[in-house]
Phi, psi and omega in degrees: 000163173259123186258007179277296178270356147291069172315285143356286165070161163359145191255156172215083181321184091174144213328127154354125181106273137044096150341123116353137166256153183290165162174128221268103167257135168234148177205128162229145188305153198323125167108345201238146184236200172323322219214036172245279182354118179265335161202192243191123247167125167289116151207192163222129154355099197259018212263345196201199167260334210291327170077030177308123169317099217229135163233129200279134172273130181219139200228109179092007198076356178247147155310093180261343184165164221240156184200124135003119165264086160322349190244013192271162190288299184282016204203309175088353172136345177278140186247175179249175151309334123008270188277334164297324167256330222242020203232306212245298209286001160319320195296337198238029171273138169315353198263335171327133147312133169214019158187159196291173174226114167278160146303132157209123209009054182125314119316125188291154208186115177315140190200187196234168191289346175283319154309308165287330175285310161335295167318283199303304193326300169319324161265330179274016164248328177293329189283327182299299192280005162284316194251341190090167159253070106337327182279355197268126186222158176208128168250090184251218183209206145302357206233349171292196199236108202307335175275358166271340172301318178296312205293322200295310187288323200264358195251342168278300216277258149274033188192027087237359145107063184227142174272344212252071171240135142203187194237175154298354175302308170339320187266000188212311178219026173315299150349309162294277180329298195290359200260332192275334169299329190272325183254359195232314179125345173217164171287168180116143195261142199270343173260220211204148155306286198319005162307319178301331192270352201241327164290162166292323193190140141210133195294185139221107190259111189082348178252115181265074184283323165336332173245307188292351192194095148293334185265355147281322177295352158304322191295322177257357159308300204283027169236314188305287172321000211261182193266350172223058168300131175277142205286157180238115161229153208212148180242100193200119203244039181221150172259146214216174114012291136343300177276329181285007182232006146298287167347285196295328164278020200034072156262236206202130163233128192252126178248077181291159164324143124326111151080043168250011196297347214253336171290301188310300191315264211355313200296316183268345143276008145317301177328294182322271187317348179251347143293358210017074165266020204242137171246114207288329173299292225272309182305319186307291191287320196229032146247180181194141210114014213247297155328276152339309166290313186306323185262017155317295210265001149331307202288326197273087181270176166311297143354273182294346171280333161306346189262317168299280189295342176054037170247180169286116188293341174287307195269026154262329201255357147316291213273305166330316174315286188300333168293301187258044082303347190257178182248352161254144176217156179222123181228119191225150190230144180185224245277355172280347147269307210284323172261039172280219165243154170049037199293292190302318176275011153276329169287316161316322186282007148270003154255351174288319167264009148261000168274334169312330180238021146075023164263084171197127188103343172271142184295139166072012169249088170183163191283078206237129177280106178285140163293122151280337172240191174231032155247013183289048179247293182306345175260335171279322158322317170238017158102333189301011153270359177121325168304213165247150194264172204040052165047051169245188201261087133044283191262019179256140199290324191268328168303302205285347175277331165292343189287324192283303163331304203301307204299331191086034178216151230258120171356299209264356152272358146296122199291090137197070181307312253181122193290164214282150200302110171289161197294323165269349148305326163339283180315296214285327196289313192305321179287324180285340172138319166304333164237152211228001151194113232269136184230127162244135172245124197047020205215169191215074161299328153318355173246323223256306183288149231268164189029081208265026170263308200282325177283335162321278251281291196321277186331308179283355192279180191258019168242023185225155126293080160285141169235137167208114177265118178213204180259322199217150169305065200275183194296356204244347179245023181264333157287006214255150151305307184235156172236116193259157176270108186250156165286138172258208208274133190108299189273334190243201178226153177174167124304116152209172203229151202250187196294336180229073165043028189272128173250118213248153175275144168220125178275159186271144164252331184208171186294115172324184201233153173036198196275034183284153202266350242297162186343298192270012161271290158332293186322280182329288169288013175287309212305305196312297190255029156265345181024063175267110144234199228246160176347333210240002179083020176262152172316154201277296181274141192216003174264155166220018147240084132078280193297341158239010151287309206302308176317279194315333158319247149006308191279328172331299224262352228266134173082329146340160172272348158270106179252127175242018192298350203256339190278136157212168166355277190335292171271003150297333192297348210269199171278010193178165169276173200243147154244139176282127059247173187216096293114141162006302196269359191217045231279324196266010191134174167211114162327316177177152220255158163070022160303345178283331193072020190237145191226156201276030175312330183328135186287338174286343179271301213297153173282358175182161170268357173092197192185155172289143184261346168271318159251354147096015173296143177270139142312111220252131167310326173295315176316326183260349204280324180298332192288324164091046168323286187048040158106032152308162159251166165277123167244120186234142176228181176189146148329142151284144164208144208312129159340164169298325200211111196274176169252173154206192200285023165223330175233102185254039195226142213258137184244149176217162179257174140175185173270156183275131169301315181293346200234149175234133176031279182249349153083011158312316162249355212250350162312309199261032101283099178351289157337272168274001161294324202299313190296321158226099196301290197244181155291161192195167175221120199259138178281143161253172186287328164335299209268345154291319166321314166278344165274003183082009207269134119217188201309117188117346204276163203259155200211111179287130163272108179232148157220188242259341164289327176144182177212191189225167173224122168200176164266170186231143168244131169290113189206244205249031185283183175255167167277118222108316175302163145203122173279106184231151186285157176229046161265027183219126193274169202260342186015070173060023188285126161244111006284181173304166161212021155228204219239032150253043179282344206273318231247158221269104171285083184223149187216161176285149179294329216260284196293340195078329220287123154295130183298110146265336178288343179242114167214164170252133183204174123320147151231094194264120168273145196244345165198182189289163152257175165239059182139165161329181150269125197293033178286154188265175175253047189258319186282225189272332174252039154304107145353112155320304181282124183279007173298311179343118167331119180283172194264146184198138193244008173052195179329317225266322190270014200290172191198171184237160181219080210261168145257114180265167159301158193307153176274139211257357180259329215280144182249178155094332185276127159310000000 
């Protein structure tokens, strides 16, 4: 079948309760068939956070294509379009890096690794003794592997004392983390997929899983489709897929303003308290805070929320009805809170109304803050965002004394004087000059990131000294001092963990190309030729393989609430992935967190002391030790308060970001497939038919988009947006095009006081047309950027994309199923 216009793939209904029944997707490249394929390589899908079990088919020493793992938990056997077309063909592109590069007089230049390595040494050792490490900076991503992520944390961390680590997760799923720490005391997600099988109603707020995770929204089409379908509300201001299968299950689809999300909760958790949907015995034993919250959210009637949010006050007290009437809920969240306005206390106020009613911890009641990439689980895990590794505190004495035990290096060279640096201060530290050498892994901020004018300029100047290791020249490393070459997903071995703690082994399948790397072999030799060590004159780092980076793991993690002591190579090695923690009480996994109702809030325990949700102020450890949490959960609110940046009569139009089905993040890999480049080729900006009709727009036509910041030139498509709104995809880099066309030229280097996570989603903006167009937009029609107009070609991928979707026997791992 063609999985381009099939998204999806094939439906396998059945009942509440219920096994998933399995089915097995495959794809190999044009020419080559089964039983050309010479063996079959353990991985998991790296195309998305859904994290699917996957095995890379290899022929010849090369990768030709991906299958399904049928007996792995999450996924049964299914792939998304992504991973079916998008897993392999990066790899064989010509344009790979396959040897480093220096700068010499402007220009980037081929060189051999003793030269380049060489180089970076030299300035990270004159800054260290000029400067300190302070001068130091390290920006990585989502997309490593936890043992590179760790070696990376442990070489920032304890081997030059620099505070200033964070990933692209700041951009992504920063949010997720900091909203489960305000209410539960640590990161990590308490529900389970399996959840899907067992609820009543599920919400999705901000999320367009329909594009963003395809092979879980598979998972609740074949529950939605069943003959006892659990109901779907959807939060959104575009009608997406999602909302149209709210719609078809009598749920709710509520479309608030840009950057009102956080008035609508109130409005619905109001709902809870004035209906008395609240199980006031259960909130009483195991929270704190109930008062309080209540009387945050008193002012946010139905009524007023209509007035704020431009929804219906019938379909808020809909939708509340069904949260606080069904008996199971599933609640999942992502990037339309997390880049919002008030992002972390919108996202809290989804654990406030599943702890009011005591739904957590139960099958078909949890929570899940969904990863936009699909190691940001591992990087928040080990710290290589800046946290500490194993979820520990910052500001507690006894955490940093086990890190410095564990490392053998003296307390006081662990950074945490002061909380750990965000990804955007970073950025602010590198233009003025304090730091001065910035090093990034896997990631192209030059695309990802807000006001991409202002990241240029930091990156090409003379007062940071960049490394930037990636796969391909991408826009951020055509800036760069040195460029290191990495090995991807395939070519190397490593661990990593998806959004609901499923933890997968990905085996090397084949040889990086040229003298490409991987992450953690580039780590390793900076540590080597930096020669950092530890109390004792020992090499700082003592692993030198993927697998014993992990064991040094392992011990990391031991007692913590990400406990992996129980995990190995070995039993990775199985049929499926484990979710963590995995331990002495738990050897085979754990399904989902908090069946106890008891939460790692202990001050002594906990991963953070919290914060004002409204001014991002910290919580004092004396502060937290009177409240006596003593494994409560928080129930916290905060007021709504208007966005940064409002419209008015020069920009009256609301600008927003969001994804694509077809492109993955910047779209370094998902570009070099044929397949899904063609289905969305370029940038586009979507329009509702109102507001295009008043500007004179129609499908296609080419339209400058400006805010107070800059602008694009694209076409627009008339399509499924609110009226006010304006959508742009944001993968796609500009490679020197003037103007630019992609879309974070527009949006605000503005952040939540609490997570840091940057607004992309509330900007203000114009549209102006500028010619006729000649053709469509190169938006695709399958999704969320379907066209008003049905003429519009449909999207498709033709002969190059067929693929099989076989149906296997019921799957024998899931647990937790009747």
């Amino acid at each position: 079948m063609d999985r381009i216009a099939d998204i999806w793939g094939p439906r396998t209904p059945h009942p509440r309760g219920t096994v998933w029944p399995a089915r097995v997707d495959q794809y190999l490249a044009d020419g080559i068939t089964e039983s050309d394929v010479d063996r079959w390589v353990l991985s998991a899908c790296l195309l998305c956070s859904n994290g699917c079990g996957c095995d890379i088919a290899v022929k010849d020493g090369r990768m030709v294509g991906v299958r399904g793992r049928a007996t792995d938990v999450v996924n049964h056997g299914r792939l998304g379009p992504k991973g079916l077309y998008g897993s392999t063909a990066w790899a064989h592109s010509p344009d790979r890096l396959t040897r480093p590069l220096v700068r010499e007089n402007g220009e980037l230049v081929e060189t051999d690794w003793d030269t380049a390595m060489a180089r970076v040494t030299e300035v990270s050792r004159r800054l260290l003794d000029e400067k300190g490490p302070l001068s130091h900076g390290f920006y990585t991503s989502g997309q490593l592997f936890l043992e590179e992520y760790y070696t990376l944390a442990v070489i920032g961390k304890a081997g030059i004392g620099t505070p200033h680590m964070d990933g692209n997760t700041r951009l992504c799923t920063a949010t997720a983390a900091a909203s489960f720490k305000e209410s539960f005391g640590a990161d990590g997600q308490p529900g389970s997929y399996t959840d899907i099988e067992h609820c009543d109603a599920i919400f999705l707020y901000g999320h367009n899983m329909a594009e963003t995770q395809t092979v879980l929204w598979s998972r609740i089409l074949d529950r939605t489709r069943a003959a006892d379908p659990p109901v779907i509300v959807c939060v959104d201001p575009r009608r997406t897929p999602v909302a149209a299968e709210a719609e078809r299950t009598g749920g709710v689809h509520l479309a608030p303003r840009v950057g009102t999300n956080l008035a609508l909760m109130n409005g619905l958790t109001r709902e809870l308290f004035a209906n008395g949907w609240v199980d006031e015995e259960w909130v009483a034993r195991h929270t704190l805070g109930v008062d309080d919250l209540r009387a945050v959210v008193e002012p946010y009637t139905p009524d007023e929320v209509a007035r704020i949010c431009g929804v219906d006050a019938d379909d808020l007290r809909r939708a509340a009805r069904i949260f606080g009437t069904s008996g199971a809920v599933l609640s999942t969240v992502l990037q339309g809170f997390y880049q919002s306005h008030q992002a972390t206390a919108s996202a809290v106020a989804v654990h406030n109304l599943h702890l009011l009613r005591g739904l957590i911890g139960r099958p078909g009641s949890g929570i899940l803050q969904m990863n936009g990439q699909p190691t940001a689980q591992n990087n928040r895990e080990t710290g290589a965002d800046g946290d500490l590794p194993g979820f520990r505190n910052w500001d507690n004495e006894t955490h940093i004394r086990e890190l410095a035990g564990l490392w053998n290096v003296d307390p006081l060279t662990i950074p945490h004087w002061a909380p750990p640096t965000h990804a955007m201060q970073i950025m602010s530290y590198a233009e003025e000059g304090s730091i001065g050498f910035l090093w990034i892994s896997a990631t192209n901020p030059a695309v990802s990131m807000p006001e991409s004018a202002r990241i240029r300029r930091i990156l090409s100047g003379d007062r940071c000294f960049v490394v930037v290791q990636d796969l391909f020249l991408t826009e951020t490393a055509r800036l760069a001092d040195v460029v290191l070459p990495a090995a991807g997903w395939g070519e190397k071995t490593g661990t990593f963990t998806n959004v609901n703690r499923t933890v997968h082994l990905s085996e090397q399948a084949v040889e990086p190309p040229g003298e490409a790397r991987s992450d953690l072999d580039i780590f390793l030799a900076y540590a080597r030729a930096m020669d950092f060590r530890d109390a004792a004159g020992e090499p700082l780092i003592r692993w030198r393989t993927a697998e014993e980076a992990f064991e040094a793991w392992r011990e990391a993690s031991r007692g913590r609430p990400v406990d992996y002591t129980g995990l190995s190579y070995a039993k990775l090695r199985g049929p499926t992935g484990i979710p963590w923690p995995v331990n002495e009480d738990a050897p085979e996994g754990t399904d989902r967190l908090y069946t106890d109702a008891v939460f790692p809030t202990a001050t002594d325990y906990c991963e953070t002391y919290g914060h004002d949700l409204l001014t991002g102020a910290s919580v004092t450890e004396q502060e937290h030790r009177a409240l006596r949490p003593d494994g409560r959960a928080f129930l916290k609110g905060a007021a709504w308060t208007p966005p940064h940046e409002e419209t008015s009569d020069e920009y009256p139009l609301l600008y927003t970001t969001g994804r694509t089905v077809y492109q993955f993040h910047t779209r370094t890999k998902t570009s070099r497939s044929r397949s899904l480049n063609d289905a969305a080729p370029e940038s586009w900006v979507e329009l509702s038919p109102a507001d295009a009709a008043g500007l004179g727009i129609a499908e296609g036509d080419l339209v400058r988009v400006e805010s107070p910041r800059g602008s694009i030139e694209v076409k627009a498509r008339v399509g499924q947006v609110m009226p006010g709104a304006v959508f742009a995809p944001f993968h796609y880099g500009s490679a020197g095009d003037d103007p630019p066309g992609q879309a974070n030229e527009l949006t605000m280097t503005v952040w939540d006081p609490v997570s840091k996570q940057p607004y992309f989603k509330t900007a203000a903006c114009r549209v102006t047309k500028l010619r006729d167009g000649d053709g469509p937009a190169p938006a695709p029609t399958t999704a969320g950027s379907a066209p008003a107009d049905a003429g519009v070609p449909p999207t498709e991928g033709g002969a190059a994309t067929t693929s099989r979707s076989v149906p296997t026997p019921a799957y024998p791992n899931d647990p937790g199923v009747s």
